[in-house]
C-alpha positions as CSV (number, residue, x, y, z in Angstrom):
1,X,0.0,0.0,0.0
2,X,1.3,3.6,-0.8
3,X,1.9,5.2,1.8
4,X,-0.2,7.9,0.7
5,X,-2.9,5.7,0.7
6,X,-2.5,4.5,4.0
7,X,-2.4,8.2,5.7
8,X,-6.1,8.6,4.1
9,X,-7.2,5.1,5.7
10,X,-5.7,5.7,8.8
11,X,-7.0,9.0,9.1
12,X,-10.8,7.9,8.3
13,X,-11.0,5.4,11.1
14,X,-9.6,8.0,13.1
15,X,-12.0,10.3,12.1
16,X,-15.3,8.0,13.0
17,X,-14.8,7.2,16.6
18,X,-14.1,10.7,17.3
19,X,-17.5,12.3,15.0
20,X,-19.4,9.6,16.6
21,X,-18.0,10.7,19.9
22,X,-18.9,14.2,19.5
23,X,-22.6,13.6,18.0
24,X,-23.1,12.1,21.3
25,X,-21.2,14.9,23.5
26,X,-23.9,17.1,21.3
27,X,-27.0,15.1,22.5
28,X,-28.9,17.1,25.7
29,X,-30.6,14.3,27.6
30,X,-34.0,15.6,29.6
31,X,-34.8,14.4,33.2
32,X,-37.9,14.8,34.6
33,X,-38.1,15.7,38.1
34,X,-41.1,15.4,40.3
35,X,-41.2,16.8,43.8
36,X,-43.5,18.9,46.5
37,X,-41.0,21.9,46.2
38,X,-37.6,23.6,45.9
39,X,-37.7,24.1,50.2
40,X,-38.7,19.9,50.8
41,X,-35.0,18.8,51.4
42,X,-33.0,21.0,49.5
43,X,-29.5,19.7,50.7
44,X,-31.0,16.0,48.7
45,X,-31.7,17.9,46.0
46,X,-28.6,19.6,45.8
47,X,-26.7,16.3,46.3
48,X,-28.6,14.7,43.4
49,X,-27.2,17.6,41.0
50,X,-24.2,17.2,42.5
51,X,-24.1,13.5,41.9
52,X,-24.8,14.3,38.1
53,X,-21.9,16.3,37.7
54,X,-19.8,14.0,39.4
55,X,-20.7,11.7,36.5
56,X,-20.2,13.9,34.0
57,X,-22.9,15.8,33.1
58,X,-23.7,19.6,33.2
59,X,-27.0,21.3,33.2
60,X,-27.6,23.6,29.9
61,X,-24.8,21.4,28.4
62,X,-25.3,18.1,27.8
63,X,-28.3,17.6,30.7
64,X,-31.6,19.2,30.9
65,X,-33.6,18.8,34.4
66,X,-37.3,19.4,34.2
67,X,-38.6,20.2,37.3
68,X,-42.2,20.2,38.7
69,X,-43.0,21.3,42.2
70,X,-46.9,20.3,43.9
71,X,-46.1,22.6,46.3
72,X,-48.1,21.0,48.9
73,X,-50.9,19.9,47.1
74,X,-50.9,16.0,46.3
75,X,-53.8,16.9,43.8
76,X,-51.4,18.1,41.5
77,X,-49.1,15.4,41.0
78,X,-50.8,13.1,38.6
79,X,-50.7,16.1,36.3
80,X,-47.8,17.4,37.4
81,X,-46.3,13.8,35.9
82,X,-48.7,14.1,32.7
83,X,-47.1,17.1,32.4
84,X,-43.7,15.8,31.9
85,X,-44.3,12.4,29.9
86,X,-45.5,15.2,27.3
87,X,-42.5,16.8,27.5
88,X,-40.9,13.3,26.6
89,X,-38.2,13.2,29.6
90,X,-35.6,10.5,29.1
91,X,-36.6,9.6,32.5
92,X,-38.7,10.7,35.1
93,X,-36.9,11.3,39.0
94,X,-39.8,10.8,41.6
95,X,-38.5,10.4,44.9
96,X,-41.0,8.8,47.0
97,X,-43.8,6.4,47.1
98,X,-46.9,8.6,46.5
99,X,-44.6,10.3,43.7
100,X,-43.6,7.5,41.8
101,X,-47.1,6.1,42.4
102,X,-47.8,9.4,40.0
103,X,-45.7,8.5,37.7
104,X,-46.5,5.4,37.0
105,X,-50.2,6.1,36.5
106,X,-48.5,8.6,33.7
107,X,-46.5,6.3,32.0
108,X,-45.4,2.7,31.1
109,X,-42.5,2.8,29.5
110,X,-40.4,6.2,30.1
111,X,-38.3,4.9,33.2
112,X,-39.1,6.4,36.8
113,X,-36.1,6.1,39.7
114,X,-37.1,7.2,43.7
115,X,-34.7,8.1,45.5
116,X,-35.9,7.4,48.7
117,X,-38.6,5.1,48.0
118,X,-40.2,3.8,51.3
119,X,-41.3,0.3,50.8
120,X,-41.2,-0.6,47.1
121,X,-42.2,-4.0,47.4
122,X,-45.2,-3.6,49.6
123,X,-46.3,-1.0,47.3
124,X,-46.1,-2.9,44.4
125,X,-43.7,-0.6,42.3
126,X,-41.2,-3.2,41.8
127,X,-41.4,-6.7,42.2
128,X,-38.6,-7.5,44.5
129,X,-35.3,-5.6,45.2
130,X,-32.8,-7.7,43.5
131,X,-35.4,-8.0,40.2
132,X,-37.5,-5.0,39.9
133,X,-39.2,-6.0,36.8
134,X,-41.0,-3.5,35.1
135,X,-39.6,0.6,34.5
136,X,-39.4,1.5,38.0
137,X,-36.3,1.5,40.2
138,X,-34.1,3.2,42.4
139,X,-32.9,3.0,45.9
140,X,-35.8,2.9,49.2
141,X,-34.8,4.4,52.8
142,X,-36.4,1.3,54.6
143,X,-39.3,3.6,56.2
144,X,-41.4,0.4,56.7
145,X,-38.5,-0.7,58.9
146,X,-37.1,2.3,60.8
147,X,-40.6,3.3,61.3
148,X,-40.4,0.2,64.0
149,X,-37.2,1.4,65.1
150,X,-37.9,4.9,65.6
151,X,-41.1,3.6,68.2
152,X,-38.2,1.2,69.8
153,X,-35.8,4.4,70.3
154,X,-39.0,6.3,71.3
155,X,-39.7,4.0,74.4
156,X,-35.7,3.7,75.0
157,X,-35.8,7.8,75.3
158,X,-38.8,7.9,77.1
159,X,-39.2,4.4,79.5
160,X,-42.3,5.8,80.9
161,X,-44.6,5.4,77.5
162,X,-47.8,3.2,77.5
163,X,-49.9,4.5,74.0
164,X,-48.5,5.8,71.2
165,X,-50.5,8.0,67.9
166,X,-49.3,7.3,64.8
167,X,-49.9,9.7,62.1
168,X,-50.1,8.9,59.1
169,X,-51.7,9.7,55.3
170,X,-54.6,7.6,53.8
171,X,-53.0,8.8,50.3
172,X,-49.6,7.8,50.6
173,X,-48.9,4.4,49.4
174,X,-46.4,3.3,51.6
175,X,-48.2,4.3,54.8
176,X,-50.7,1.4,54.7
177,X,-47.3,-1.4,55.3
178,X,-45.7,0.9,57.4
179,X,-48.3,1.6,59.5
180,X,-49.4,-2.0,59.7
181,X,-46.0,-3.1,60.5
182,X,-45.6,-0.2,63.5
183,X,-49.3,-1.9,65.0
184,X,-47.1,-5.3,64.8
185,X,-44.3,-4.1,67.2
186,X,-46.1,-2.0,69.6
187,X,-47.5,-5.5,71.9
188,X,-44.2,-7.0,72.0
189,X,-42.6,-3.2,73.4
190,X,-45.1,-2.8,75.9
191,X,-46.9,0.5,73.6
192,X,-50.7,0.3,72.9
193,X,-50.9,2.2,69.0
194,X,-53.4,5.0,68.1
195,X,-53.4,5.3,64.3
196,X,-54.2,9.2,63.2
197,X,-55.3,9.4,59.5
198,X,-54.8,12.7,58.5
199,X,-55.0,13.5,55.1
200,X,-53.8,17.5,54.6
201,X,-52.7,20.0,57.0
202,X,-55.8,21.5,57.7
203,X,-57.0,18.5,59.4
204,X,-53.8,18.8,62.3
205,X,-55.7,20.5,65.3
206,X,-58.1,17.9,64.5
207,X,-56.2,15.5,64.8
208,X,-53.8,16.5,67.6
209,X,-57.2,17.3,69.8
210,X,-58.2,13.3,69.2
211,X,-54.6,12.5,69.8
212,X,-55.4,14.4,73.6
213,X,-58.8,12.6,74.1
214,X,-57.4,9.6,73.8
215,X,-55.2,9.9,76.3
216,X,-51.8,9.4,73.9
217,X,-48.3,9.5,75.9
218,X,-46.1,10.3,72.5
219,X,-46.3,10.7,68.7
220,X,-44.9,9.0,65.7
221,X,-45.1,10.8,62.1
222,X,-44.4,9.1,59.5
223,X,-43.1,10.5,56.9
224,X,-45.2,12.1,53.6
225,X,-44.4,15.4,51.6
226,X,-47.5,17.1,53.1
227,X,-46.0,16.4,56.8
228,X,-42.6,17.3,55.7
229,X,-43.8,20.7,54.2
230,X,-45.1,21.3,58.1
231,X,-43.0,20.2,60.0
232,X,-42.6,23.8,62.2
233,X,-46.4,23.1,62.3
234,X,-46.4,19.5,63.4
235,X,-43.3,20.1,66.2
236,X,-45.3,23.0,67.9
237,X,-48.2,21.1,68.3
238,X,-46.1,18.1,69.7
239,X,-45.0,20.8,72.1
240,X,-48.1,22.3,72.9
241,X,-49.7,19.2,73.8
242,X,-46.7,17.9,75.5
243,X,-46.1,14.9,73.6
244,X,-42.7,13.5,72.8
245,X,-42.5,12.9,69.2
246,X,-40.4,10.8,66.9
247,X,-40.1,11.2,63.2
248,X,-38.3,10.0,60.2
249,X,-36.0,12.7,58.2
250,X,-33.4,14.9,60.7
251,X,-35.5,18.2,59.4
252,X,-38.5,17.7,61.9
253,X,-36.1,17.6,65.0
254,X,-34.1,20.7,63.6
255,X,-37.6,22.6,63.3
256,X,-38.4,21.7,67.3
257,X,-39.4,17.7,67.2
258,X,-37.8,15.3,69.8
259,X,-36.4,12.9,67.9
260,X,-36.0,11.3,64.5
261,X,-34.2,8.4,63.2
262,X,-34.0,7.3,59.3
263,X,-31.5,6.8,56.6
264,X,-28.9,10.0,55.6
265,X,-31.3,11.2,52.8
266,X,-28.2,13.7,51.3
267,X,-26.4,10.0,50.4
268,X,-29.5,8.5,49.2
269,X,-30.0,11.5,46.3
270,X,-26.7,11.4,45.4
271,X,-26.1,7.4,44.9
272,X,-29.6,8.0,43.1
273,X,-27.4,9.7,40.0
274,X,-25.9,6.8,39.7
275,X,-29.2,5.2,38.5
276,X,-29.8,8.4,35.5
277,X,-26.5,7.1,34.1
278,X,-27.0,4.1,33.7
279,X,-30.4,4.6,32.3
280,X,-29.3,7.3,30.2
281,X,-26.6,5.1,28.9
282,X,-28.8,2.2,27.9
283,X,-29.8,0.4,30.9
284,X,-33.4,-1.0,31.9
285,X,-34.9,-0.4,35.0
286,X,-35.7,-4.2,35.5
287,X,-32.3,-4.8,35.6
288,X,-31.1,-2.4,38.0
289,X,-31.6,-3.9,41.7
290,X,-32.9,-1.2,44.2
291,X,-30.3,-0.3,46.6
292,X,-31.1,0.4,50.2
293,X,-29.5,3.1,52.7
294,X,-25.8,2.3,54.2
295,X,-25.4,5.0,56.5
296,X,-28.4,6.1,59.2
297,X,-28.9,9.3,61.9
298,X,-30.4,9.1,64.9
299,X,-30.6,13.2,66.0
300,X,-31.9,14.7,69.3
301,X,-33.4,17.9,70.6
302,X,-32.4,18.2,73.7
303,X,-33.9,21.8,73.9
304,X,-37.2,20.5,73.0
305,X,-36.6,17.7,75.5
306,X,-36.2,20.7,78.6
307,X,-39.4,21.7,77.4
308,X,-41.3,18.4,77.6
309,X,-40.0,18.2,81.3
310,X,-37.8,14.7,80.2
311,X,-34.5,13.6,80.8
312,X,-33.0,11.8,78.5
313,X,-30.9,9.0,79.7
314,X,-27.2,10.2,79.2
315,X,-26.3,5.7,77.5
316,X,-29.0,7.0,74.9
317,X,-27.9,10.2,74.0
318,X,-24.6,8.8,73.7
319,X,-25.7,6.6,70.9
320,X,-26.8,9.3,68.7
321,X,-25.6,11.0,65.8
322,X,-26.5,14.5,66.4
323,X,-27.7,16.4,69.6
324,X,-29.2,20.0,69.1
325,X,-29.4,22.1,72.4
């Protein structure tokens, strides 16, 4: 071969890796993302961006987000999600049960990943962990499970309890297992359960008043977008009915709850990245086992704790993550 000749062929295979290469560098993928509001965790939300950056991609260049906010009304989600299969979003972010059961009643077949999904399984978004079947996936933050635990850590804090309310939403998928699994546990702990269905946030006097009739030692909240967007709200009345409280994300015991123990939602979001890659890049849902939480925060207001009149024994406090006084 003339060496002429072989410059041009060398120089064409060359050439088509690296025009391939930068037709793809030109493509913008668009992610839908589906959430109560800019203010509902915005360190998670931040991490998630951050996670996509750390893989790569950079908003305006080759990543568009699409974001859709309910801002405290659940109403909105199932159009909120319409909305955005519309818009034909590669994929669809929608972080928690009663999200990504809005999604899914959008679509079947753009994929949806939660980020901090409580109880997949129950729920019936996926069909086990390790084979998810279907287009949803992502990773869950055990709620069904440290639900229990929070009630355990509750009566550790507080020996003296005897009946504990649960609140909880009618509406939010995951509620129903986790509530049912909370009823489970309270017997062999000694606690007699209340359940509190309470459906928006006009409904809390209501429900804090029935909470007081029935004679309640403590409260557990589990968590829902609707509570989160409250939760100033939902640790004052706590207060002003003198009831310990125990929640799930660290957010209701910075705004004045008692206590709270749950997975670090900031690692969740981020690790949930991971998920938009490999989606992006070609990878099925059904194939992509949902990961659960590594690292967990038990956190402490000891200031709201002066205010109960309680002392919290000094072994517990020891054990946790974070004290606020």
């Amino acid at each position: 071969m003339r060496r002429r000749d072989l410059i041009a062929l060398v120089g064409s295979t060359m050439a088509w890796p690296l025009a391939a290469h930068a037709q793809q560098a030109g493509k913008v993928y668009r992610v839908g993302f589906l959430w109560d509001s800019p203010g509902a965790f915005p360190d998670a939300i931040e991490a998630f961006r951050q996670g996509l950056r750390d893989l790569g991609y950079v908003e305006g260049r080759n990543i568009a987000i699409e974001y859709r906010w309910a801002e405290g009304k659940p109403e909105r989600m199932r159009e909120l999600a319409e909305e955005l299969v519309r818009l034909k979003v590669d994929v669809i972010i929608a972080p928690s049960s009663n999200y990504t059961e809005a999604a899914k009643r959008a679509t079947a077949t753009i994929p949806i990943v939660f980020l901090s999904h409580a109880d997949p399984v129950a729920t019936g978004h996926v069909t086990s962990l390790s084979r998810p079947g279907g287009h949803i996936t992502g990773l869950s933050n055990m709620m069904t499970e440290t639900n229990v635990k929070g009630l355990e850590l509750l009566k550790q804090a507080v020996p003296g309890l005897a009946r504990v309310a649960v609140i909880f939403d009618p509406a939010t998928p995951s509620h129903g297992p986790g509530l049912k699994a909370v009823e489970a546990a309270g017997p062999a702990l000694g606690l007699q359960v209340q359940p509190v269905a309470v459906g928006s946030a006009t409904e809390f006097d209501a429900a804090f008043s029935a909470i007081a009739r029935e004679r309640a030692d403590a409260v557990l909240v589990l968590s829902t977008a609707i509570f989160i967007a409250e939760e100033k709200r939902l640790a004052e009345l706590a207060l002003t009915h003198k009831l310990p409280s125990v929640f799930g994300p660290r957010h209701h015991v910075a705004a004045g709850g008692l206590l709270s123990f749950g997975p670090d939602r900031v690692d969740l979001w981020r690790r949930g990245a991971i998920y938009v890659d490999k989606i992006l890049k070609g990878a099925k849902p059904a194939d992509l086992p949902v990961q659960q939480p590594t690292k967990f925060e038990l956190v402490v207001n000891l200031k709201t704790a002066k205010a109960l009149g309680l002392i919290i024994p000094q072994p517990f406090l020891l054990r946790a993550d974070e004290v606020i006084e």
